[in-house]
Phi, psi and omega in degrees: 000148194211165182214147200207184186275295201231125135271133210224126184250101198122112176275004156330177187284319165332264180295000172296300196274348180280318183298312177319323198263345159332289200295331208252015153226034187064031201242115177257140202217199187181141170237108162240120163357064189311307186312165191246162190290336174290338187294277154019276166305342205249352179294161213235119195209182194294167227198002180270079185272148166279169179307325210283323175281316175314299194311333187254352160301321156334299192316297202297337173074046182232028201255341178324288188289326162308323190270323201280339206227321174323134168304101164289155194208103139236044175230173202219134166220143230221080193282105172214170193021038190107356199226141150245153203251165175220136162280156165244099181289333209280337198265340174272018206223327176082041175097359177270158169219198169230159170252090174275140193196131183292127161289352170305297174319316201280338182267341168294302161322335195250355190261306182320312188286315198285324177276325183312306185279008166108007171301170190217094168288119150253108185279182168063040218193031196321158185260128168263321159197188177246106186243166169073012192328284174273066178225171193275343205239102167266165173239170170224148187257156182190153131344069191197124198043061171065036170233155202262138192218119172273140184220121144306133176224134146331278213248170162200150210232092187242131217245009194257050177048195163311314184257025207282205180244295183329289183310341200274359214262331149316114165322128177321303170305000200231028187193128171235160225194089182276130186205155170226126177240148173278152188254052170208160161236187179217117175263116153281164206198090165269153185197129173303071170207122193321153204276165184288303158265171191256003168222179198283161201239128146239104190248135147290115195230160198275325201256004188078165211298157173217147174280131148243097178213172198216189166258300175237211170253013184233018199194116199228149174232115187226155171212180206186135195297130119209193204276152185298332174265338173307177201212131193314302189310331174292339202236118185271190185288319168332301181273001147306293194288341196275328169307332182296282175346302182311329219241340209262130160285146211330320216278333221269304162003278192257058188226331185302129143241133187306160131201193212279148142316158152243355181197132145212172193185164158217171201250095187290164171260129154187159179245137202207112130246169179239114212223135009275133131342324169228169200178095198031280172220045126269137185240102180273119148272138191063188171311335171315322177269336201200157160221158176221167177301145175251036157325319177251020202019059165282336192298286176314337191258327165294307179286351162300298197302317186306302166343281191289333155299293175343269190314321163295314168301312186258018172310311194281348157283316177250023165259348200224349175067018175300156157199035177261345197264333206260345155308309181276354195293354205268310215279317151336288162343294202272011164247015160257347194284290209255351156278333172296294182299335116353287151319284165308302183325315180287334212255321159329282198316324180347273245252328185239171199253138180232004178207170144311317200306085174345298182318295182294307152345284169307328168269015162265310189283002159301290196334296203279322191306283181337297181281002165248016170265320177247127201309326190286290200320290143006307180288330207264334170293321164287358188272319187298292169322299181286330151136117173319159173258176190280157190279138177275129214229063173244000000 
């Protein structure tokens, strides 16, 4: 049995960057892992940051390389009935943008900093539960080299995704559970081949959505609408593109360049929160708390925002013996929570073909006609896109 301040369960960018800002006001913590660290680094995952997540990786003093190397985007571009349109977010915004940068990178920067400072990942180490929640002492059960093992904890932090312990470690009753699963997915595609544009592409096509995005300026990600049943295997890299091609308008079209995959998969859609967030001296972070469609790049940016209440709550526990910001952390949370799952709902229902129905068509391209047309729609999409500010949590 060991013992720690904060136990944080997921070595994800979450609990990575919650162990980091934790460490820089002294707060000591431990993590642990199902996963082995190569997996971990090697997941292939979204790239869109908001101002609000860059500014707190900057705190963490893990932002360095993110400035140096990350894309700034301060525009949008919105492809239908043939035309693609471009938002200017920065200019409805007062100057924001977005940053692209792989969370692969970005989990590097937070693993690299957290062992540099003596921090303790134990990997390979799966969490079996969570005990003693509302006790002054939780424990977390955990795994490592086949042996059963415990850390005394303050606090515990589970940061350990959708399918993680922490949330199940909860009584059904004591936890409600919203979810929309959508009757489409997204088959994706990375490839070493310069991005079609120098911002991201979101097109509306009578044949369904289609993705333009990139990691970089040499390593492009696109992705394209199919069915729930569908299977990696039905699709070679040739009918990738020409289904991408097809949704794209001409111009845009015939700018795309091909090569081999290096990763493809597809993604089911869906929106899942949980609600309350704390749960005596546990905390649910991230997927563990909420997944939203990644229509809107929310996900990754939703588990930053939870982060910085989390971490602010329990800085002001043990430097002021406060115990009002960690009362507030659920309800803060979940009202960044459900504008962000708002935001993607709506903008999903945008984007993808979800019928047959002439009608319901003509009112997405009614829709876009409007919002690229009018300066307030614009305004209200880009406050959205770039990212709601953080609630003030002092």
């Amino acid at each position: 049995m060991s013992r720690t301040q904060v136990g944080i369960i997921g070595a994800g960018p979450s609990g990575l960057l919650l162990a980091r800002l934790l460490h820089l006001h002294g707060i000591e913590s431990v993590i642990v892992e199902r996963q082995s660290r190569e997996h971990v680094l090697g997941r292939i995952r979204a790239g869109v940051l908001e101002q609000g997540m860059a500014r707190l990786l900057r705190e963490a003093q893990v932002g360095a390389r993110m400035d140096r190397e990350g894309l700034v985007h301060g525009g949008v571009n919105l492809a239908f009935d043939g035309r693609n349109n471009r938002i200017d977010m920065a200019a409805h915004t007062g100057g924001q943008s977005v940053i692209i940068y792989g969370q692969t990178e970005l989990t590097l920067d937070l693993v690299e900093a957290h062992l540099a400072a003596g921090g303790l990942i134990h990997y390979e180490s799966p969490a079996l539960a969570v005990t003693d929640y509302d006790t002054a002492r939780p424990r977390i059960i955990y795994e490592q080299n086949g042996q059963r093992q415990e850390i005394v904890c303050d606090f515990v932090a589970g940061c350990d995704g959708y399918h993680g312990v922490a949330r199940h470690s909860i009584p059904t009753d004591k936890i409600t559970l919203f979810e929309k699963i959508y009757p489409f997915g997204w088959l994706g595609i990375l490839s070493d081949v310069p991005p079609v544009n120098e911002e991201l592409i979101y097109a509306n096509h009578a044949a369904g959505f289609a993705l333009c995005s990139m990691r970089s300026h040499t390593r492009s990600r696109y992705y394209i609408q199919c069915g729930l049943d569908d299977d990696v295997a039905n699709w070679t890299d040739d009918a990738f593109w020409d289904a991408l091609r097809r949704r794209l308008p001409t111009a845009v079209a015939e700018k795309v360049t091909t090569g081999p995959r290096l990763e493809m998969s597809i993604a089911p859609l869906r929106s899942f929160v949980a609600e309350p967030m704390r749960f005596g001296r546990l905390f649910l972070a991230g997927d563990a708390a909420h997944i939203v469609p990644p229509t809107g790049a929310k996900g990754l940016n939703l588990a930053a925002s939870d982060i910085y209440y989390l971490s602010r709550a329990l800085i002001a526990h043990y430097q002021e013996k406060r115990t009002d910001l960690l009362d507030r952390y659920s309800a803060a949370a979940l009202r960044r929570v459900w504008k962000a799952i708002r935001f993607s709902w709506w903008f999903t229902g945008l984007m993808h073909r979800f019928d047959d129905e002439p009608f319901n068509r003509r009112l997405q391209v009614a829709e876009l006609d409007y919002l690229t047309g009018s300066d307030a729609a614009q305004t209200v999409f880009a406050e959205n896109y770039v990212g709601l500010p953080y609630e003030q949590f002092d």
